[in-house]
C-alpha positions as CSV (number, residue, x, y, z in Angstrom):
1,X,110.2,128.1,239.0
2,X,113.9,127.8,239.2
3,X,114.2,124.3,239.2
4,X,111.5,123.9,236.3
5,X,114.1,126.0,234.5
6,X,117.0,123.6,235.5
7,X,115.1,120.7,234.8
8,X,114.3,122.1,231.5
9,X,118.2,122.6,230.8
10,X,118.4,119.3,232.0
11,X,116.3,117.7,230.2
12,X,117.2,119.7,226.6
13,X,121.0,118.8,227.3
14,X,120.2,115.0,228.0
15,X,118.2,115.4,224.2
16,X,121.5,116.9,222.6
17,X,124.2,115.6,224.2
18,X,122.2,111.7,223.7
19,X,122.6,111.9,219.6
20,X,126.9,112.4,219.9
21,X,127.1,108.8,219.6
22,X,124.7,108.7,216.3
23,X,126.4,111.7,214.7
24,X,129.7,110.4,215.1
25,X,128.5,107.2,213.4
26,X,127.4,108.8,210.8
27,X,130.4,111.0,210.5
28,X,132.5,108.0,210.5
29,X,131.0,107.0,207.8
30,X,131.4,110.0,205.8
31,X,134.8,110.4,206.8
32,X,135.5,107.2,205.2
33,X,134.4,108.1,201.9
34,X,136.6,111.1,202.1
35,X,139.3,109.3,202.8
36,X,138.9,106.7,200.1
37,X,138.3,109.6,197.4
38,X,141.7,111.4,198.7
39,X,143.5,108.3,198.2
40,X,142.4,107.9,194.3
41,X,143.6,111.2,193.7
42,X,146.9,110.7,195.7
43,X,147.4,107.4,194.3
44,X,146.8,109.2,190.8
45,X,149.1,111.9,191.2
46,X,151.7,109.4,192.4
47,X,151.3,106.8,189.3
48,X,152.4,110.4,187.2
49,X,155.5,110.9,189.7
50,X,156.4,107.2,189.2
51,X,155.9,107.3,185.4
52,X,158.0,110.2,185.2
53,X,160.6,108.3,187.3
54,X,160.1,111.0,190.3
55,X,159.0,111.0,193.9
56,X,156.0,112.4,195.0
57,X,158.2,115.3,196.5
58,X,160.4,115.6,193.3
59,X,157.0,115.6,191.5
60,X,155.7,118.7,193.6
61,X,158.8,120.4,193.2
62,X,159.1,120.0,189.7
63,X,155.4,121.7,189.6
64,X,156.3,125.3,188.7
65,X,156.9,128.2,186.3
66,X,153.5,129.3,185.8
67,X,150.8,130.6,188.5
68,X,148.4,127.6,187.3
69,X,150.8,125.1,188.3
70,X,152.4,127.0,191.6
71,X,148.6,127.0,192.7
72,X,148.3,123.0,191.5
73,X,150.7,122.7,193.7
74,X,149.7,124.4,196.6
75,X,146.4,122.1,196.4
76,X,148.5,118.8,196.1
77,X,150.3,119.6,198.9
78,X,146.8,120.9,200.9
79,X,144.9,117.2,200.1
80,X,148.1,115.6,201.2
81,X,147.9,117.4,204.4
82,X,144.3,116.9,204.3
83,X,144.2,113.4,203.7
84,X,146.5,112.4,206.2
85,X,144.9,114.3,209.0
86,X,141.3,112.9,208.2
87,X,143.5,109.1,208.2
88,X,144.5,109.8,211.7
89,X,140.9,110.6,212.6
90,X,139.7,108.3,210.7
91,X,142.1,105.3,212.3
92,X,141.2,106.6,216.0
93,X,137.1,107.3,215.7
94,X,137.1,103.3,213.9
95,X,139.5,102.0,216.7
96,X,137.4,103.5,219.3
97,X,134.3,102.1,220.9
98,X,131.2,104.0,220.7
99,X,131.9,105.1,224.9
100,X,135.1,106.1,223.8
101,X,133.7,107.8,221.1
102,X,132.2,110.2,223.7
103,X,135.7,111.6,224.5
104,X,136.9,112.3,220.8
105,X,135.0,115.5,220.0
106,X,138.7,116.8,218.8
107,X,138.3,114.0,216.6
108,X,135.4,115.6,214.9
109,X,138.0,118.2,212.7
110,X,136.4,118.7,209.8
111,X,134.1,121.1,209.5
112,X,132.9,120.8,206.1
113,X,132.6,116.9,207.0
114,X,130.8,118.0,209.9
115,X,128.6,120.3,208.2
116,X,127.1,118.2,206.0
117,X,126.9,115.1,208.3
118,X,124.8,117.3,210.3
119,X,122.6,118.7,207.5
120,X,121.7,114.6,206.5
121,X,121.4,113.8,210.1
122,X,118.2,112.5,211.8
123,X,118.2,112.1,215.4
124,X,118.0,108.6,217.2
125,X,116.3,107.4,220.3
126,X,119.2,106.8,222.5
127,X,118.4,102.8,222.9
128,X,122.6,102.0,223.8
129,X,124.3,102.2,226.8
130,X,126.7,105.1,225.4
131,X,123.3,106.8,224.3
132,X,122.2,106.3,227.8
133,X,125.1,107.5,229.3
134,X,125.6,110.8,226.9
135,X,122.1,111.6,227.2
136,X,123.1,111.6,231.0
137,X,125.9,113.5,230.4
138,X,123.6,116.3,228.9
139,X,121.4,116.2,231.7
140,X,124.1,117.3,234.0
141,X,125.5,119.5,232.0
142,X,122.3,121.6,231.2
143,X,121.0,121.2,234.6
144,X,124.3,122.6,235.8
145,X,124.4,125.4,233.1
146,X,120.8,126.3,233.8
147,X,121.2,126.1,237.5
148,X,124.7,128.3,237.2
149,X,123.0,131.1,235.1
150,X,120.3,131.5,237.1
151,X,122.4,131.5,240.4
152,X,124.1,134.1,238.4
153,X,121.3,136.3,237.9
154,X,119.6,135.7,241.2
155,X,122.7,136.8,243.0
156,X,122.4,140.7,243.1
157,X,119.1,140.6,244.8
158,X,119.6,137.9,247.5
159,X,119.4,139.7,250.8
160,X,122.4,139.9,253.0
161,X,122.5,139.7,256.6
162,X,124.4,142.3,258.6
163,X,126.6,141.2,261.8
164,X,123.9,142.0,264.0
165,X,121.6,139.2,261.9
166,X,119.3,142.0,261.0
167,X,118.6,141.6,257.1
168,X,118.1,144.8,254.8
C-alpha cells in the first residue's frame, strides 16, 4: 500500500514537474510582450523629457506640486523598476537553453505574468529531453515526498526492540 502511495507521488510529480519546460515557454513569451509594451511607454515618457530639454531623472523630479502628479510619479519610477527587472529576466530565460531553463524558477518573478500564463496554459506531452528529464525530476521528488510523509506517519507505531531483543 505504501509504495502504491509513493508511486502515486511519483508518478503525479513526474506529470507536474514535466510541463516547467512548456510553461516557461510560454511565459517567455508573454514576458516579451511586457517588455516591449514597457518600453513604448518609457520611450514615450523620455521623448517629453527630451522635448523639454530634461533627463529622464530631471523629468521625474520636476513631476510635483500636486498629489496627481507625486502619484504619476511614483508609477514612472515603479515601470522603470518594473521594466528593468522583467529585461533582466527576460535576457537570462532567452539566453538559456530549455535544460537550463529548469534551474531558473527565480526567473519566473512576476506573478501577475505568471498568473495569467498559467490561466492560458495547456499542458504538453513531455516529447524533449528537458521534458523527459523534468518529468523525472518530478518523479523523484514526489516519490521522495510521498515516501518521507508516510515514513513520517508510520514512525510512532513501528515497534521497538528492547536490549534483550524482546519487542513490545
Amino acid at each position: 500500500m505504501l509504495r502504491a502511495l509513493a508511486l502515486t507521488g511519483g508518478l503525479l510529480g513526474a506529470a507536474v514537474v514535466s510541463q516547467f519546460p512548456e510553461f516557461t515557454q510560454q511565459y517567455t513569451q508573454r514576458l516579451g510582450g511586457q517588455v516591449e509594451a514597457l518600453e513604448t511607454v518609457l520611450a514615450d515618457f523620455d521623448a517629453s523629457a527630451q522635448k523639454a530639454e530634461m533627463t529622464r531623472e530631471e523629468a521625474l523630479a520636476s513631476m510635483g506640486g500636486s498629489v496627481f502628479l507625486e502619484n504619476r510619479r511614483r508609477d514612472m519610477r515603479d515601470t522603470i523598476e518594473r521594466h528593468a527587472r522583467l529585461s533582466d529576466d527576460l535576457a537570462a530565460l532567452q539566453d538559456a537553453s530549455p535544460l537550463e531553463r529548469l534551474t531558473m524558477p527565480h526567473r519566473v518573478t512576476d506573478t501577475a505574468l505568471a498568473r495569467a500564463t498559467y490561466e492560458e496554459f495547456r499542458p504538453a506531452l513531455p516529447l524533449s529531453v528537458e521534458g523527459a528529464i523534468s518529468a523525472l525530476a518530478g518523479y523523484l521528488g514526489g516519490w521522495l515526498a510521498v515516501s518521507a510523509l508516510l515514513a513520517l506517519l508510520a514512525w510512532p507505531f513501528k515497534r521497538r526492540k528492547s536490549k534483550s531483543g524482546l519487542t513490545f
